[in-house]
C-alpha positions in Angstrom: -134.2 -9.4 56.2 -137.2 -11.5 55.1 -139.7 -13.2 57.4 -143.0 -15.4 56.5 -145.5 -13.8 59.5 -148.4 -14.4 61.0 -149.9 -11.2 61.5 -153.8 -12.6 62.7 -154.9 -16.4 63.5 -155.6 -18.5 60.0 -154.0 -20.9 57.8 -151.2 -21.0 55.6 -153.1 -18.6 53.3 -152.5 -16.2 56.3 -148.7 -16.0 56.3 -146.9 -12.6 54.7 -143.5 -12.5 53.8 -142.4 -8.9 54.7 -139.5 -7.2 55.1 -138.5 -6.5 59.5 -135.3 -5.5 60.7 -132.1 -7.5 61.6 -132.6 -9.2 65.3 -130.2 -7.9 67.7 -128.6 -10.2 70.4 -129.1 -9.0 73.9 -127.4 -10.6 77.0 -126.9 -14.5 76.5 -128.5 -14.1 73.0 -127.0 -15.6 69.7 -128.1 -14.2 66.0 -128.6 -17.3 64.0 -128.6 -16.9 59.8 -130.9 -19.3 58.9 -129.7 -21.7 56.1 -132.9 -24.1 56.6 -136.0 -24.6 58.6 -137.7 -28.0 59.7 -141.6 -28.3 59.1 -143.5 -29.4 61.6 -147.3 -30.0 62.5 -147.6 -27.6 65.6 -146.5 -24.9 62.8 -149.8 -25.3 61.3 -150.9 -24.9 65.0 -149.0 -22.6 66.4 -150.6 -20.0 63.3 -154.3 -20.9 64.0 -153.9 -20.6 67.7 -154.2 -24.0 68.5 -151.1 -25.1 70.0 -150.2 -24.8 73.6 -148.0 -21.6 73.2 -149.5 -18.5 71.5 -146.3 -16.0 70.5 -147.0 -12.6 70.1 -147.8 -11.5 66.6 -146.3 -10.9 64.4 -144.4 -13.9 64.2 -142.8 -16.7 62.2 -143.7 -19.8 62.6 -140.6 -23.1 62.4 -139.6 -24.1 65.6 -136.7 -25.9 64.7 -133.2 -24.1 62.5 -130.1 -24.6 61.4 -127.4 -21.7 60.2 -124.6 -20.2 61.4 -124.0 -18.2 64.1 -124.1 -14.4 62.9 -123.3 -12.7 66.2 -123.5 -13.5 70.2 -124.6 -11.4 72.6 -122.9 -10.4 76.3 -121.8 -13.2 78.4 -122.3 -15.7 75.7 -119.7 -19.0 76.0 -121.3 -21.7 74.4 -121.3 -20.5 70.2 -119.3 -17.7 68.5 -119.9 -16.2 64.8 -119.4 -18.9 62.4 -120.3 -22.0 64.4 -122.7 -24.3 62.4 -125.1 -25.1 64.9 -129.2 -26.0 65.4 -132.0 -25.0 67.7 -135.1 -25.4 68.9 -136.8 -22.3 68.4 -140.5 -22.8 69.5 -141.2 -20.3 66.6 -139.7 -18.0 64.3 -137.4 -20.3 62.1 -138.9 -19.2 58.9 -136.5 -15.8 59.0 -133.4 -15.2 57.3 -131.8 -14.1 60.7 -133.6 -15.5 64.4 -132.1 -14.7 67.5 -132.4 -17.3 70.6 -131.2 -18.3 74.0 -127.6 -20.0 74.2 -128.9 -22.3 75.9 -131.2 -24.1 72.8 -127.8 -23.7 70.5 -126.2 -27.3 69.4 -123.4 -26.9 67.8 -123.4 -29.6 64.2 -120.9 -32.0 62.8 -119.2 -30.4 60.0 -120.5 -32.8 57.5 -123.8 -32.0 58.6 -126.0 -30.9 55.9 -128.1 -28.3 57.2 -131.3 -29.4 55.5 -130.3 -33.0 57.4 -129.7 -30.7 60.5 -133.0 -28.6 60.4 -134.8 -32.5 59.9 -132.9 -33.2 63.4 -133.2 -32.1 66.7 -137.0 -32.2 67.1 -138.4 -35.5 65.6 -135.3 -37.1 66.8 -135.6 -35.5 70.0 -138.8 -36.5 70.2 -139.2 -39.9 69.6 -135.9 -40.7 71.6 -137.2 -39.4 74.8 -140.6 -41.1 74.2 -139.4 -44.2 73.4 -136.2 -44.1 75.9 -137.6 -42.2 79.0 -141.2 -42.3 78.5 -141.4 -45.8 77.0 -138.8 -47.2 78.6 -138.1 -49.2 75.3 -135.7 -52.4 76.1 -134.0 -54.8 73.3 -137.1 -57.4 72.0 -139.6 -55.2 72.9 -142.3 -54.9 69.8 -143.5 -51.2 68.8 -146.2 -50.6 66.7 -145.3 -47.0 65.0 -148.5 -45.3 63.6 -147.8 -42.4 61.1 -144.8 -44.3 60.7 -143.5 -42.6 57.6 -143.8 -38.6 59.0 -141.4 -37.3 60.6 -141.7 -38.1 64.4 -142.9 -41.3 63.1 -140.0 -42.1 60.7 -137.5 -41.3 63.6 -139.4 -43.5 66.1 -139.0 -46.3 63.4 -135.2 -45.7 63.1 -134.6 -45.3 66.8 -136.4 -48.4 68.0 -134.3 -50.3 65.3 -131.4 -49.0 66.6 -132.4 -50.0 70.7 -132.9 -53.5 69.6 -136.5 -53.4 69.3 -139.1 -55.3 66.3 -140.4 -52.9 65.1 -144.3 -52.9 62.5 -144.7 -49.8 60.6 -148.6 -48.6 60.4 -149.6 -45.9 57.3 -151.7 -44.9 55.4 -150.3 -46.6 52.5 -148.1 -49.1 51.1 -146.1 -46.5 49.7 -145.3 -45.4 53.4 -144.8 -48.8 54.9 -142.4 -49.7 52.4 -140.4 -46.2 52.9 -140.8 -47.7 56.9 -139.4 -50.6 56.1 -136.7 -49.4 54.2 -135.8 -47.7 57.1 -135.7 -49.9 59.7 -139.3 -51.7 60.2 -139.2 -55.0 60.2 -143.1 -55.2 58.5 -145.9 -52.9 58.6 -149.3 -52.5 58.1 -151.6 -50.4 55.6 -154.4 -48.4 57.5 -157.5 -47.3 56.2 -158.9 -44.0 56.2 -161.5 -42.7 58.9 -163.6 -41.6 60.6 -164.6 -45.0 61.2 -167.9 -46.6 62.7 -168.1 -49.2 65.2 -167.6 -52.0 62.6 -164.9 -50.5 61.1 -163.1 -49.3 64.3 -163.5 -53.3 65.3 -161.8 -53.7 62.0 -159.1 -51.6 62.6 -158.6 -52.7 65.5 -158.0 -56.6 64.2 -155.6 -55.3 61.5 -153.5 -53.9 64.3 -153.4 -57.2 66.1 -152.5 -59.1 63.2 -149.3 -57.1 62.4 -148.3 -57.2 65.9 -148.6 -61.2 66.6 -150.6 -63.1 69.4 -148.7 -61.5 72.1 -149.2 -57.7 71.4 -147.1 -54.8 71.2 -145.1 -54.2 74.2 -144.9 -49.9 73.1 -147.6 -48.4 71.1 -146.0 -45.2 69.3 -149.1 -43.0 68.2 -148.2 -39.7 66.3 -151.8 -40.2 64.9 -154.8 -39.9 67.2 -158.3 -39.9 66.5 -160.4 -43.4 66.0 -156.5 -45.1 65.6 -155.9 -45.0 69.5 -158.1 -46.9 70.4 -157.9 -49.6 67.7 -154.5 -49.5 68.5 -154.3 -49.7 71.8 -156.4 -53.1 71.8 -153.5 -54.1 70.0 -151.1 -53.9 73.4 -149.3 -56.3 75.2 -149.7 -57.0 79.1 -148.5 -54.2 81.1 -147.3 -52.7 77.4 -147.1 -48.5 77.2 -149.1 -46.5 75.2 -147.3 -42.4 74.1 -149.2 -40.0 73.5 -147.2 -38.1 70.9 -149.8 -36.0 68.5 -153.2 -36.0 67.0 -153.3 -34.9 63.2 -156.6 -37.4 62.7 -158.3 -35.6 66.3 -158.0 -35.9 69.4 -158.9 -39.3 71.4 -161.1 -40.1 73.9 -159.8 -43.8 75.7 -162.4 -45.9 77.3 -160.3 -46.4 80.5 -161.4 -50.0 81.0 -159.1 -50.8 78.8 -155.8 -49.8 80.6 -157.2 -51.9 82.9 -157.7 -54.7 81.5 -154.1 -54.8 80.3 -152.1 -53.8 83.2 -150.9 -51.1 80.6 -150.0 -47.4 80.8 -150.9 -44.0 79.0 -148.0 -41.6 78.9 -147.9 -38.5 77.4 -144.7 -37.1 75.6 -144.3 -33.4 75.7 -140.4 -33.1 74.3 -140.7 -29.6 74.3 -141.6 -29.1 78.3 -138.6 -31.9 79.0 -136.0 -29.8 77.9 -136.8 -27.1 79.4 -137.5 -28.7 83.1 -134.7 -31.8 82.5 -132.2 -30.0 80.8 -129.2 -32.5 81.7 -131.5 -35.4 80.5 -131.7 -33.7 77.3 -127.9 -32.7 76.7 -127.6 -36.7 76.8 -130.2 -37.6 74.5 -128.7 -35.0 72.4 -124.6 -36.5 72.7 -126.2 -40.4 72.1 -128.4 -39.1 68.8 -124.9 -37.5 67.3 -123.2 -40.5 68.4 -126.3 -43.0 66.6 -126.3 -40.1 63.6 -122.0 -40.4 63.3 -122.2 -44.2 63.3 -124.8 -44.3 60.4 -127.9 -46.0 62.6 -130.2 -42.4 61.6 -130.4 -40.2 59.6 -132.9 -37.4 58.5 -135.0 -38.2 55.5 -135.9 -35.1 54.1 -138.5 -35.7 50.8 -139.2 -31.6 49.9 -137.6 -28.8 50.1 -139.3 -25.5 49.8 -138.1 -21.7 49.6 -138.8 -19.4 52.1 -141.3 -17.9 49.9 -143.1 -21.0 49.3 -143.0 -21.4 53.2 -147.1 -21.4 53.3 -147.4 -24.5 50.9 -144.7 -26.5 52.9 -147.4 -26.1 56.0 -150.1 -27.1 54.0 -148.5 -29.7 52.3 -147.5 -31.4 55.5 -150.7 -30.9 57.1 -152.4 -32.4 54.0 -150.4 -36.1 55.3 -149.1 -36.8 52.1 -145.9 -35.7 53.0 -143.0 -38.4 53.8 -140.1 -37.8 56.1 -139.3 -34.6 56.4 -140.1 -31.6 54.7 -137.8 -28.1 55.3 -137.8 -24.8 54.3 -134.9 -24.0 53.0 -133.2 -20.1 52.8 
């Protein structure tokens, strides 16, 4: 079978597709073929040796798949072969074949696309447990979404629509506030780019409050980072909530006076950790996204598709942040 590796730390130029043998499934094991792999931004991490887990090389990078299940190991219950199903692979998912754990298979709806399904399980998953257990989102409740037209962002859009919330799109252009909108944002906001000095972070800073109205958002949603935290969060609403969700423009540094100030709270959303130390939390985020997904409130927007082969420029071009949506590799 084929696999795109990373064979030494770099960027997409790195990656080699090469020929490896066929996984095999050990004990509680399932052999996956993929049919398509999700893109996401700790894939152009995860190569570069930036991201909070550092596989053993080689490896694939795409964390998130979905196929059909090839073969199951010994003492496997949940999937047999055939079974259209997704998973959160932490790495690896840009393979023809990937073995994982049972316990990360989902089985899919049968009407499930699987470039829809490989868009899924981690933006969805993410943004729902951010703005659901992290967030503790409530019906009326305003969220101000930066990177609202990515793909944690775009999900966070459509979810908060869904709980009842008003929510205000931020991008970096009108292009991707009106794809925002489209999809469940009530108005948006166009944001400049940085690095920004102090004039322009005050700037910033009054654009946010504008979009958000005199009473400020009660949930700040910031897939962004960088100078936009800040500006953001002087954007937020007494005791409002602030998640911490990624940092493609940098990494933050929050004068603290300001939480005070605001009664308000920093919390950090690390999806991938939650599963794996709240399990049953995350088996019922998972039934309620289906159930939103069957009744037509979300639904993966994917805007590329690339072959396996062109895996390398589906990293970059995501990492570039032109990209809208999702973008999947597809086998």
């Amino acid at each position: 079978m084929k696999a795109l590796l990373s064979n030494a730390p770099g960027g997409p130029e790195t990656l080699v597709l090469t020929e490896v043998p066929s996984p095999v499934a050990g004990p509680g094991q399932v052999v996956v073929t993929v049919k398509a792999c999700g893109v996401n931004f700790p894939d152009s991490l995860i190569i570069e040796d930036k991201y909070q887990f550092k596989p053993q090389r080689p490896f694939a990078p795409g964390s998130e798949i979905a196929g059909v299940v090839k073969e199951v190991g010994e003492g496997v219950t949940s999937a047999k072969p055939g079974d259209r199903v997704i998973a959160n692979t932490g790495h690896g998912g840009m393979s023809e074949e990937v073995v994982v754990d049972q316990s990360r298979i989902i089985q899919i709806p049968d009407a499930m696309p699987f470039d829809e399904a490989s868009a899924f399980i981690l933006t969805y998953g993410t943004s729902y447990y951010g703005l659901k257990q992290r967030g503790h989102l409530k019906p009326g409740h305003v969220v101000l979404v930066l990177g609202a037209a990515g793909g944690v962002g775009l999900a966070a859009v459509e979810l908060g629509k869904a709980m009842g919330a008003k929510v205000v799109a931020a991008a970096s252009s009108q292009e991707k506030v009106d794809l925002a909108i489209k999809h469940g944002a009530e108005s948006g906001v166009v944001y400049p780019s940085g690095p920004f000095d102090k004039d322009g972070k005050k700037e910033l800073a009054g654009l946010f409050k504008e979009a958000v109205g005199p009473n400020g958002a009660d949930l700040i949603y910031d897939g962004v980072g960088g100078d936009y935290a800040e500006a953001a969060f002087r954007c937020i609403a007494w005791e409002g909530r602030f998640l911490v969700i990624g940092f493609p423009a940098g990494i933050p540094a929050l004068p603290l006076n300001l939480t005070l100030l605001k009664n308000a709270d920093v919390a950090g959303v690390f999806w991938g950790a939650h599963v794996a130390r709240e399990p049953d939390v995350h088996r019922q985020n998972v039934k309620e996204l289906f159930d939103l997904y069957t009744a037509g409130k979300i639904k993966p927007y994917v805007s590329e598709t690339f072959s396996l082969e062109q895996g390398a420029d589906a990293i970059r071009h995501l990492t570039s942040r032109k990209a809208m949506g999702k973008v999947v590799v597809t086998m």
